[in-house]
C-alpha positions in Angstrom: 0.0 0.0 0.0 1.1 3.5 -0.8 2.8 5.6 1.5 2.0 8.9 3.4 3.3 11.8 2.5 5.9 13.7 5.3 3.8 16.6 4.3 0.9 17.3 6.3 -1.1 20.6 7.0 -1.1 21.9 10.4 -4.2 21.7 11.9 -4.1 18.0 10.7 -1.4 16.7 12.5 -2.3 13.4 14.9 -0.8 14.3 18.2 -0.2 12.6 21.3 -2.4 15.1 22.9 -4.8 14.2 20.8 -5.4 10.5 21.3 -5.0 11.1 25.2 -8.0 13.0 25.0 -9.7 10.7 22.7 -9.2 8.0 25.2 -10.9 9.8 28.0 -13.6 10.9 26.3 -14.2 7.2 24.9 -13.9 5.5 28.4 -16.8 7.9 29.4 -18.7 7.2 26.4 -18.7 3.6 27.2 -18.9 3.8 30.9 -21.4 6.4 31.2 -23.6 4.1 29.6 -23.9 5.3 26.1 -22.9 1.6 25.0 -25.4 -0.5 24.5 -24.2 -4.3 25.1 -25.7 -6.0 21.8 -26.3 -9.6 22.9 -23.7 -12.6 21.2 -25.9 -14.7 18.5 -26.0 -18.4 18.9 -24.3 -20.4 16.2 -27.5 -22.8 15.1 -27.7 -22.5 11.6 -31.7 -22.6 10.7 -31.1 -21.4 6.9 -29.8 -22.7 3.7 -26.6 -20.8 3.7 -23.7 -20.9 6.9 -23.4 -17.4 8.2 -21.3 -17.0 11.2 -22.1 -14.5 13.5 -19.7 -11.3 13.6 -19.6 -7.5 14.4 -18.5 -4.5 12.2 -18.3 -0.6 12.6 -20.3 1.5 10.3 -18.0 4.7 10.0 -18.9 7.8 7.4 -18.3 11.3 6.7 -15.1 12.4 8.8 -14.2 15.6 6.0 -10.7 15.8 6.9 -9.1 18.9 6.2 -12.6 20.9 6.8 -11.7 24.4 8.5 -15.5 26.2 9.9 -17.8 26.8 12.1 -19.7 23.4 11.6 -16.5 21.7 13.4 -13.9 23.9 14.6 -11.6 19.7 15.5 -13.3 17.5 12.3 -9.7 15.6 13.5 -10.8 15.0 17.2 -14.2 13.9 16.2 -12.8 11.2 14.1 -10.3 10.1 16.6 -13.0 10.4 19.3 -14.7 7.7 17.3 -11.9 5.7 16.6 -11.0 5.1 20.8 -14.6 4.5 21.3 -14.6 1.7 18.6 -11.3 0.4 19.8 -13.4 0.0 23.3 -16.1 -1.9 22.0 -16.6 -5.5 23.4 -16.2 -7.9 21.6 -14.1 -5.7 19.5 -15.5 -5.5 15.7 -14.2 -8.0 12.9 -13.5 -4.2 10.6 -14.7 -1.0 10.1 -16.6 -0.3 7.1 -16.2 3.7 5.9 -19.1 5.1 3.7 -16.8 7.9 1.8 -16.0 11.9 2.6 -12.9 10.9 4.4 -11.6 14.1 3.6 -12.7 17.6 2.6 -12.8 18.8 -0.7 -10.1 20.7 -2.1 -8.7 21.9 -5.9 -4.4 20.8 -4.6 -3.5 17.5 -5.1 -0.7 17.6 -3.2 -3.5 18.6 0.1 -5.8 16.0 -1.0 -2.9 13.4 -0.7 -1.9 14.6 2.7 -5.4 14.5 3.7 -6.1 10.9 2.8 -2.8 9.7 4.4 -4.0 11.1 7.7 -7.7 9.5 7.3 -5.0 5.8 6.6 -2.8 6.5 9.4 -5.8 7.0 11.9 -7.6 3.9 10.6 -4.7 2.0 10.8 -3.8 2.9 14.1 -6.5 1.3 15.5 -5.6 -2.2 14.9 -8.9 -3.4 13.1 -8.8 -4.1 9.5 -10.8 -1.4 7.5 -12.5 -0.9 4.3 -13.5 2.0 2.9 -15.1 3.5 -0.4 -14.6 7.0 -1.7 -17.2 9.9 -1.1 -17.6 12.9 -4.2 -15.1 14.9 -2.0 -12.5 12.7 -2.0 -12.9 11.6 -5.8 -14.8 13.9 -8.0 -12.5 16.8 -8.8 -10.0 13.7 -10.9 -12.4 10.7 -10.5 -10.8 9.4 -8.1 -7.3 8.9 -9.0 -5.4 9.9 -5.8 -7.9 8.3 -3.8 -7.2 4.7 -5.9 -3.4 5.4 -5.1 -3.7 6.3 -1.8 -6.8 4.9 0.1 -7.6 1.7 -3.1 -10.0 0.7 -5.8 -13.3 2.8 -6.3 -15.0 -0.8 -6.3 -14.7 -4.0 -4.9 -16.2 -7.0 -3.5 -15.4 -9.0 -0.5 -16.6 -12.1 1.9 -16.4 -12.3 5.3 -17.9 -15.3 7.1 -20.7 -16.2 4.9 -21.9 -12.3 4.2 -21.2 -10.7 0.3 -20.3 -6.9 0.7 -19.9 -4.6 -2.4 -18.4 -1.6 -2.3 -19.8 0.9 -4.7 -18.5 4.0 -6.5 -21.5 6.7 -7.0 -19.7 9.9 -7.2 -16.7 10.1 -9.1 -18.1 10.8 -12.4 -21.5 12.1 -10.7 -24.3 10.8 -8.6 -24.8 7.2 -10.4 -23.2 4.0 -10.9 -22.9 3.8 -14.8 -23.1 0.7 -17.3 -19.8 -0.6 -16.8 -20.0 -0.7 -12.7 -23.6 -2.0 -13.3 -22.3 -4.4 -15.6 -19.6 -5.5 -13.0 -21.9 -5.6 -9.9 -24.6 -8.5 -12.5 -20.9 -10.4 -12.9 -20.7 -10.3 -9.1 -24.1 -11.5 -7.9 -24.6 -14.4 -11.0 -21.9 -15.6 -9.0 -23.3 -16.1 -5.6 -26.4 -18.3 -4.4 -29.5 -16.1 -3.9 -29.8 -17.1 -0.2 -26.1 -15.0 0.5 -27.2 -12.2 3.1 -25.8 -8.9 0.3 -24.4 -6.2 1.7 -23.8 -3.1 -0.3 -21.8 -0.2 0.6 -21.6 3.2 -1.2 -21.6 6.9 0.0 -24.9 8.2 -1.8 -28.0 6.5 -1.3 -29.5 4.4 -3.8 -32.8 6.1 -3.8 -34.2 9.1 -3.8 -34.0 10.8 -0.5 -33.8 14.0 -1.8 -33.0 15.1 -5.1 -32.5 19.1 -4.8 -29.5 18.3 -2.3 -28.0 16.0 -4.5 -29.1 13.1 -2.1 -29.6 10.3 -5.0 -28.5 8.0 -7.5 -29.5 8.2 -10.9 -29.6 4.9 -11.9 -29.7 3.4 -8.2 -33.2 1.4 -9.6 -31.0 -0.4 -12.1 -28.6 -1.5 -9.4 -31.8 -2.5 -6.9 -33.3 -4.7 -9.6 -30.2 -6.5 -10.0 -30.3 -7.7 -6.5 -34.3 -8.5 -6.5 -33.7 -12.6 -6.4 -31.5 -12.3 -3.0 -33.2 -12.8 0.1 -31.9 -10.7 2.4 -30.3 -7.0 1.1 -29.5 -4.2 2.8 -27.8 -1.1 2.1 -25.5 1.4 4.0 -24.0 5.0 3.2 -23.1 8.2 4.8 -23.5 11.6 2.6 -27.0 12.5 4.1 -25.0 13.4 7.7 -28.3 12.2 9.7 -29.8 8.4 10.5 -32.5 7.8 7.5 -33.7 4.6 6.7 -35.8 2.9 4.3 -37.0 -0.2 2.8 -37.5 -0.6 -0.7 -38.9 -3.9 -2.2 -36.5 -6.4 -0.8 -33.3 -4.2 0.3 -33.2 -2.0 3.8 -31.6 1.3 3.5 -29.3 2.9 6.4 -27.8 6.8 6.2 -25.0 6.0 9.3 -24.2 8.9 11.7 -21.2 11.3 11.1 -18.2 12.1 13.1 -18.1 15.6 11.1 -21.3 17.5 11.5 -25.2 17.2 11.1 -27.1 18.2 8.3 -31.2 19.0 8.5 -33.3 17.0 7.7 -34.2 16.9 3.7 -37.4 19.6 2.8 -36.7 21.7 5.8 -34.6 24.4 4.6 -34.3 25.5 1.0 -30.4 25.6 1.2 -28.1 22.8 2.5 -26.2 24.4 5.2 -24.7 23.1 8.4 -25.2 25.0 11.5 -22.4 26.1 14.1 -20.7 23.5 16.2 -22.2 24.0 19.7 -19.9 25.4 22.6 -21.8 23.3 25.2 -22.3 19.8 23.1 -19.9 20.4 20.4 -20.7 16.5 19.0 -24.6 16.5 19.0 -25.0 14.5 16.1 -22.2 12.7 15.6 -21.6 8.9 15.7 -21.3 5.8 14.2 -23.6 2.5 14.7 -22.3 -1.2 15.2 -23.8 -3.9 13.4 -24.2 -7.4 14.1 -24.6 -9.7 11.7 -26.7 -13.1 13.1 -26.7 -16.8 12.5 -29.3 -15.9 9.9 -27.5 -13.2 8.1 -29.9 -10.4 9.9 -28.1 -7.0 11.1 -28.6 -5.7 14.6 -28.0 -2.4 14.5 -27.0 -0.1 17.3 -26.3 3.7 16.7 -23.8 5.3 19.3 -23.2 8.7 19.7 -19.8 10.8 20.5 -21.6 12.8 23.5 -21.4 11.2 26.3 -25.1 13.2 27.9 -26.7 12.6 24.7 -29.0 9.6 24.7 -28.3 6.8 21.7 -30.4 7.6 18.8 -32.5 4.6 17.8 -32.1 1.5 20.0 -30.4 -1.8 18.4 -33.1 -2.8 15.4 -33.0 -6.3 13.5 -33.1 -6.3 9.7 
C-alpha cells in the first residue's frame, strides 16, 4: 500500500495530545452508559446458507481537512470515534467507511496529505478497515489519488458467509454507470441467492432528496439487479443524519457522522450546516455497530460521541 506523504497541513497533525484526550472521552462514552451491550448470537444455523455471527463498525463522513464553524476539530471527532470503537466488546471483525474521508479541495498535493492522515488514523487502531470513496474525495479527478492512496473505487469482499460490495457513485457524478452496473450483475450471478448482500456506497441508492444531490441516478437499475437475493441491505453516509428505508427487498441505512449534522431533507431551501455548539460540540455525531446473526440479519445499534446525549434509535434487526 502506498505511503503517506511527510507533508501534512497543520491543523491535521495526529498528536499525542490528541489521542490522550480521545481515550478519555471514549472510556466515558462507554462507561457512562452510552454503549449499549448487543447480545452474542448463537451459532444454530436454521437457513440454507452458513453465516457465522460477527460485528463490524459502520464509519462515514469524517471531512478531513474541513476548516468552519460546523466543526472547529473535524480531526478530534474522528479520533473520538476511533477510541470509542477500539473499546467496544467484543471488538468488531472491521470497520466499514461510507466515503467523505476528507474535505474537498482543488491541490493534489492537500488531498494526498489528507487521505494519508484518514490511513494513518484507521490504521492505528488495529482493526482491519474498508473503505469507499465519497464525491469529496474523488470527484474533482475521478478518483485517482484516492485509488493510489486509500484503493480501488470498487470491490467485492466475503467475510464469514456475508457478500459486501463496495460501490463507487460519485466520481463521475451521482450514479453507478453501465460498466459498474455491468460489473456488480458479474458479481451476484456468482453467488447463491440465499447469500445475506451487503452493499456499501456513499450516496444513497434512492431518492432521499433530489435538490440536495441526495440520490443515485440509476440506483433502480442496481436494486433490480439484487431483487432474487433474500436478504439485502444497504449502508451509506452523505446525508449526515440516521434515515432509513426499505424498498422492495433491500433496507436502506444513512450512518451517523463524526463531522457534523445536516437538517433533515425539505426543511430548509439551502443545505447548510449550523455552528458546532460550545456546550455539546458533537450532538449528532456517531457511528452504529452492526451485528450480523446466524441468519444473516443485522442488529443495529447507533452510538453517539456525546457522552449526555441519549443513543439515537435503539439496536433494530433487519
Amino acid at each position: 500500500m502506498p505511503s503517506r506523504s511527510s507533508r501534512m497541513e497543520p491543523n491535521l497533525r495526529m498528536t499525542r495530545r490528541r489521542f490522550l484526550m480521545g481515550l478519555g472521552v471514549s472510556a466515558g462514552l462507554v462507561a457512562g452508559g452510552i454503549f449499549r451491550h448487543v447480545p452474542v448470537y448463537a451459532n444454530a444455523m436454521t437457513n440454507e446458507f452458513p453465516v457465522t455471527p460477527f460485528r463490524f463498525v459502520h464509519l462515514t463522513d469524517s471531512h478531513l481537512g474541513y476548516t468552519g464553524d460546523a466543526n472547529r476539530e473535524v480531526a478530534e471527532s474522528l479520533y473520538l470515534a476511533l477510541e470509542a470503537i477500539q473499546g467496544l466488546t467484543p471488538v468488531p471483525d472491521f470497520i466499514l467507511m461510507t466515503g467523505d474521508l476528507t474535505e474537498m479541495t482543488p491541490s493534489d498535493s492537500t488531498r494526498k496529505d489528507r487521505l494519508g492522515l484518514f490511513r494513518q488514523a484507521l490504521e492505528s487502531t488495529k482493526i482491519p478497515w474498508h473503505a469507499v470513496a465519497g464525491e469529496h474525495d474523488a470527484l474533482l479527478d475521478r478518483g485517482t489519488l484516492y485509488e493510489r492512496m486509500i484503493g480501488d473505487l470498487r470491490y467485492g469482499f466475503s467475510h464469514k458467509g456475508v457478500r459486501f460490495i463496495g460501490l463507487d457513485n460519485v466520481s463521475r457524478g451521482f450514479f453507478l454507470g453501465r460498466d459498474q452496473l455491468n460489473w456488480v450483475k458479474s458479481q451476484l450471478d456468482t453467488l447463491d441467492p440465499a447469500t445475506p448482500l451487503i452493499f456499501f456506497c456513499h450516496a444513497p441508492l434512492y431518492n432521499v432528496f433530489a435538490p440536495w444531490n441526495w440520490y443515485t441516478y440509476d440506483g433502480a437499475a442496481l436494486r433490480q439487479l439484487a431483487q432474487p437475493f433474500r436478504m439485502v441491505s444497504v449502508l451509506y453516509g452523505h446525508v449526515h443524519q440516521l434515515i432509513t428505508c426499505q424498498t422492495s427487498n433491500v433496507y436502506h441505512a444513512a450512518g451517523l457522522p463524526t463531522s457534523w449534522p445536516l437538517p433533515a431533507p425539505g426543511e430548509l431551501v439551502a443545505l447548510r450546516p449550523w455552528p458546532q455548539g460550545a456546550t455539546h460540540p458533537y450532538l449528532g455525531l456517531g457511528f452504529r455497530v452492526v451485528d450480523v446473526n446466524a441468519q444473516g440479519r443485522l442488529h443495529i445499534t447507533n452510538l453517539s460521541l456525546t457522552k449526555e446525549e441519549e443513543v439515537y434509535h435503539a439496536a433494530r434487526l433487519v
